[in-house]
C-alpha positions in Angstrom: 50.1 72.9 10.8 50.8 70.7 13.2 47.8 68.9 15.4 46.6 69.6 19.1 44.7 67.4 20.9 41.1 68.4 21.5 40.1 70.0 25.0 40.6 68.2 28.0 36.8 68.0 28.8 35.9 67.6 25.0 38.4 64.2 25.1 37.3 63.0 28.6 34.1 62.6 27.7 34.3 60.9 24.4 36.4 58.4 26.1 33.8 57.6 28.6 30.8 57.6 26.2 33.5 55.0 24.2 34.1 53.1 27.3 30.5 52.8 28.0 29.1 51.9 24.4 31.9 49.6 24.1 30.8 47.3 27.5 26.9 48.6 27.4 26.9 49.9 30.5 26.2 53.7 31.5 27.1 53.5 35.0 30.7 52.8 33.9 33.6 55.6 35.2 37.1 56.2 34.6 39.6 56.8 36.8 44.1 57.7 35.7 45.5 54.2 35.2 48.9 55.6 34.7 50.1 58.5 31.2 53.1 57.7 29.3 56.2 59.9 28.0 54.3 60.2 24.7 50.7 61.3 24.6 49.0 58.3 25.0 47.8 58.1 28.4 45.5 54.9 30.3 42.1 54.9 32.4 40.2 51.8 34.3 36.8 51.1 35.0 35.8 49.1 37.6 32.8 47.0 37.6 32.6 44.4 40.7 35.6 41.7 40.0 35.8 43.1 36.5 38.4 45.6 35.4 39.2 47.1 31.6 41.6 49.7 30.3 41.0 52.4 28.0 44.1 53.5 25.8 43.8 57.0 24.6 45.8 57.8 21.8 44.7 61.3 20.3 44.6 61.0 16.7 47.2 63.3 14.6 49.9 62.7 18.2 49.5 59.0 18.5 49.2 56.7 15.9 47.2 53.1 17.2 47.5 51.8 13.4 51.3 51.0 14.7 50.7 49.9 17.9 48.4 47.6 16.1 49.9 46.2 13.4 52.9 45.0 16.3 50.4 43.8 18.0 49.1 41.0 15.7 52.8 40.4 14.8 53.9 39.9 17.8 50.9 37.8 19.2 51.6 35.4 16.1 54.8 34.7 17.4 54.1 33.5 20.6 54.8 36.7 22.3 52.0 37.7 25.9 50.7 41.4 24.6 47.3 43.1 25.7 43.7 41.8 24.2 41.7 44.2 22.5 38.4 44.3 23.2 37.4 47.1 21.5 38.0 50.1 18.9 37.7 53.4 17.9 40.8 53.7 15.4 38.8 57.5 14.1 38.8 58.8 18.0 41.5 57.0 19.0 40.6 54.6 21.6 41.0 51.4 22.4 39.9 49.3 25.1 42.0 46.7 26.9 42.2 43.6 29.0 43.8 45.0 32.9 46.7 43.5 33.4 47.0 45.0 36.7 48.4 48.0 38.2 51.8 46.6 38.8 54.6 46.4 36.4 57.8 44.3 36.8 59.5 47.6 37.5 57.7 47.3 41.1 57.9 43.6 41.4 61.7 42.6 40.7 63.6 42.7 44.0 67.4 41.4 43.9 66.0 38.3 45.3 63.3 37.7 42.7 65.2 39.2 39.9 67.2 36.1 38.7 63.5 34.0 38.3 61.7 37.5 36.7 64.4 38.1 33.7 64.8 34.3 33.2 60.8 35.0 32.2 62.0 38.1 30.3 64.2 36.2 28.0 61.7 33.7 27.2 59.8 36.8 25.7 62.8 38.6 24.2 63.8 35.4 22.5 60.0 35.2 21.1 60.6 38.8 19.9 64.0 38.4 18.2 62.6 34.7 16.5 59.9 36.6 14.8 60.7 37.2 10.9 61.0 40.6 10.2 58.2 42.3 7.8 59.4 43.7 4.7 57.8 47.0 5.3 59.2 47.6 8.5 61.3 50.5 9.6 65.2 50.2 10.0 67.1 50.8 12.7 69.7 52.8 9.9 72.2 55.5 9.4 69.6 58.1 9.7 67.6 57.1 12.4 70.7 56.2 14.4 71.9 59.3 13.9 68.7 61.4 14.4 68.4 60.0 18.0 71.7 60.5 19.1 71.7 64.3 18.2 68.7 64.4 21.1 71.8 64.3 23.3 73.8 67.7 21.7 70.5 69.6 21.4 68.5 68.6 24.1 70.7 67.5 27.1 74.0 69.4 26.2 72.9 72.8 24.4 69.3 73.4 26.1 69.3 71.6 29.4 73.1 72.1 30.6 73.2 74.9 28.3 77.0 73.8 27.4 78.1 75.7 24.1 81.0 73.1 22.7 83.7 74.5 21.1 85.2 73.2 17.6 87.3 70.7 19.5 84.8 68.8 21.7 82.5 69.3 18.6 84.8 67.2 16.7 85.0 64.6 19.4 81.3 64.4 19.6 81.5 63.6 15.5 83.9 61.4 15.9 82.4 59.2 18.9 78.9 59.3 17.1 80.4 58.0 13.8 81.9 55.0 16.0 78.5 54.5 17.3 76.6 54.0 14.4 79.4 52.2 12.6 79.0 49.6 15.2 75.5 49.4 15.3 75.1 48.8 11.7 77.4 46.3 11.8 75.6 43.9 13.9 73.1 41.3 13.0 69.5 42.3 12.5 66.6 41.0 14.3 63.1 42.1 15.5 63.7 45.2 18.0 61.3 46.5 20.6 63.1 49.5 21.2 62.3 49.8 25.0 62.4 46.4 26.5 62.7 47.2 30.1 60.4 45.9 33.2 58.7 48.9 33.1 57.4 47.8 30.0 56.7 44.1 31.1 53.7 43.1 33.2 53.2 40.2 35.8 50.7 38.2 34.7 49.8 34.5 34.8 52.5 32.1 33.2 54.6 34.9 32.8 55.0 38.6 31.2 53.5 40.3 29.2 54.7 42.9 26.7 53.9 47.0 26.3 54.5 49.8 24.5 56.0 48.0 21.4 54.8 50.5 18.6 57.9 51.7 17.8 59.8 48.4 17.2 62.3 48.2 13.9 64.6 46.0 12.3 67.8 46.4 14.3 70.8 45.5 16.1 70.2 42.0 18.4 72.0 43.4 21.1 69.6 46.6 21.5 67.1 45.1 23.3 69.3 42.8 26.2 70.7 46.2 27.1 67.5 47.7 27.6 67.0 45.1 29.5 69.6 44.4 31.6 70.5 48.2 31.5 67.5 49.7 32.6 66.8 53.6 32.6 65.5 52.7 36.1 66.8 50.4 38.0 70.8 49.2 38.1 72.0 45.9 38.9 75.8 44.6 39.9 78.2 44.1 36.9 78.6 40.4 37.2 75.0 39.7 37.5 74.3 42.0 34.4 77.1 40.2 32.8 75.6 36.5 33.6 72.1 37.4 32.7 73.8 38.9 29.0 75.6 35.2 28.9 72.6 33.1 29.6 70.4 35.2 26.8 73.2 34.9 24.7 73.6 31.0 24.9 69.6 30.9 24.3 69.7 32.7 21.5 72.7 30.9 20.2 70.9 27.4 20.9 67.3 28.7 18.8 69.7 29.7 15.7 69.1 33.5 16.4 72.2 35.7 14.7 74.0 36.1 18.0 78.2 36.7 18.1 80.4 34.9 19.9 80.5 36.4 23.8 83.3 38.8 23.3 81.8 40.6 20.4 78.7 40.3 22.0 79.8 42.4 25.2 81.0 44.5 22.9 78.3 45.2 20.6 75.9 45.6 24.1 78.2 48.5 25.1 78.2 50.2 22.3 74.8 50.1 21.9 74.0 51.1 25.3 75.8 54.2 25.0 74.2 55.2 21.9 70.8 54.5 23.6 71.9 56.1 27.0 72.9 59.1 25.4 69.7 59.3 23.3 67.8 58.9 26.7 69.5 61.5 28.2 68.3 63.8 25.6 64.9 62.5 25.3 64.6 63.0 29.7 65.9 66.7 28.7 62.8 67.2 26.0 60.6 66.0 28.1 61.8 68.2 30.9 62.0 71.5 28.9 59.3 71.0 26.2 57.0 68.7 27.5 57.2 69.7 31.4 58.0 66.5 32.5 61.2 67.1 34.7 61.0 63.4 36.4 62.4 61.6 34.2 66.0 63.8 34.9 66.0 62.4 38.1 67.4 59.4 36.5 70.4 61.2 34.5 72.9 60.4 37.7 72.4 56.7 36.5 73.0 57.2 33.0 76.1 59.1 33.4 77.9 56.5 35.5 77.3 53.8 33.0 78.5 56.2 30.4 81.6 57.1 32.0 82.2 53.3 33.2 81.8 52.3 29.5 83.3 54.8 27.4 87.4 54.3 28.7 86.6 50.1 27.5 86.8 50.5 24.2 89.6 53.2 22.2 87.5 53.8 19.3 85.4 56.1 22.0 88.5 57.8 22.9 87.2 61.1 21.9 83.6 60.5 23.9 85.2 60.0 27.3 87.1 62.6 26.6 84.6 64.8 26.1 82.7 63.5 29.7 86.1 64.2 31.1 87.1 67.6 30.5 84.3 69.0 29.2 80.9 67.5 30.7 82.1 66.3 34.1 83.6 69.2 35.0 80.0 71.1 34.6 78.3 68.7 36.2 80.2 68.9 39.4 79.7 73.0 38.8 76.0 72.4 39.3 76.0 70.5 42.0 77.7 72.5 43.6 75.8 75.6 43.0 
């Protein structure tokens, strides 16, 4: 059976009685710090010049064991996450330091952006230096493969509502076979998963790092893209392409397992298709199962790197052949409608 969170006024008022055991003060309110894709969503209280988070994870939907366990990991390397001030692992709480309201998401401008992912490499590089535990998940075949059908299912069959035919359904083997090929042959590190500003917060001496849960053994180039490919916000192709260089010589210079630049581009293309097509299929579930549609607002972006990238490289021959004749064509149809 699978779980369901408990009633919305049932849930809001455990997490205000946690909230106010946890600071001793029952004159403390809550008020929507922001929700998140998942289920996990954040409140603050306010108390004069002091602020705190709540994070509320609902148990059987959210797992804060993981978010955790990452935690302590990647504080021991060096890396600026969130102090915990308090728990309730049973309920499913867990009560923060504020690091404000602002992420780097709303602070990077194209003037500040060369000083703000100068400070994001110094975190990614603490990220990608930090051993991997033997017990954590791998990026492999079947996880690889398991996000890149979100894009078939959820973006293709239920959101364009596009019913392939044998051909394009052979192309779409094919270009997923070359995607996971290339990802498992690159050199393993420490991944985040989702290492975009919107996951990095301003604070003193630097950023600070979120929603790192899901992180993995995995290919070294995931991460850069995320970064300098964000689901949110695009940037000029020489700047992206100088920002990849300068993590890249960093990397190089702390002995991290980093290719020569060539490969490297290469490796951060592939792997940015495989994750934009994922994401495209993830904005779709959240549109049509979690009634979410926002997120789709950002498929325009996703596309044009996709159909940018794809003609680069011939062993995705059969992908951008597929956004040719077969997606872009439908695309256009609806926009036109």
């Amino acid at each position: 059976m699978n779980p369901t969170p408990m009633t919305a006024p049932d849930r809001s008022e455990q997490r205000l009685a946690f909230l106010r055991q946890s600071l001793c003060d029952e004159g403390l309110e809550l008020e929507r710090a922001s929700t998140d894709a998942g289920f996990r969503s954040y409140w603050r209280a306010v108390r004069g010049e002091y602020s705190w988070i709540v994070m509320d994870a609902p148990p059987g939907l959210e797992d804060l064991g993981s978010w955790l366990r990452m935690r302590e990991l990647l504080a021991s390397g060096g890396v600026r996450v969130p102090q915990v001030l308090a728990r309730d692992l049973d309920a499913g709480f867990l009560l923060l330091e504020d690091l404000g309201s602002k992420t780097l998401l709303d602070e990077i401008t194209s003037q500040s952006a060369e000083a703000w992912f100068d400070a994001a490499t110094d975190q990614l590089l603490r990220v990608q230096s930090i051993p991997c535990p033997a017990d954590l998940p791998s990026y492999d075949d079947a996880l690889l493969r398991r996000e890149l059908s979100l894009f078939d299912e959820w973006y293709l069959d239920r959101h364009l509502g596009l019913e392939l035919g044998p051909a394009d359904r052979e192309r779409l083997a094919a270009g997923y076979d070359a995607l996971v090929n290339a990802a498992l042959d690159q050199p393993r590190v420490l991944v985040h998963r989702d290492f975009m500003p919107r996951n990095l917060m301003p604070v003193d001496g630097g950023l600070a790092v979120l929603d790192f849960q899901d992180a993995v053994r995995g290919p070294i180039a995931y991460d850069p893209l995320c970064l300098f490919k964000d689901a949110f916000v695009s940037w000029p192709e020489a700047l992206v392409g100088r920002w990849l260089e300068n993590y890249r010589s960093r990397a190089e210079q702390l002995g991290l397992p980093v290719p020569d630049g060539r490969r490297f581009r290469r490796d951060v293309d592939l792997i940015g298709v495989h994750r934009h097509l994922k994401v495209l299929g993830i904005f779709a579930r959240l549109r049509h199962r979690d009634d979410k549609p926002r997120y789709l607002a950002d498929a325009p972006r996703f596309i044009g790197y996709l159909e940018a990238v794809l003609p680069r490289h011939p062993e995705l021959q059969p992908l951008a052949e597929l956004f040719a004749h077969t997606l872009r064509p439908q695309l256009v149809a609806r926009e036109g409608a």
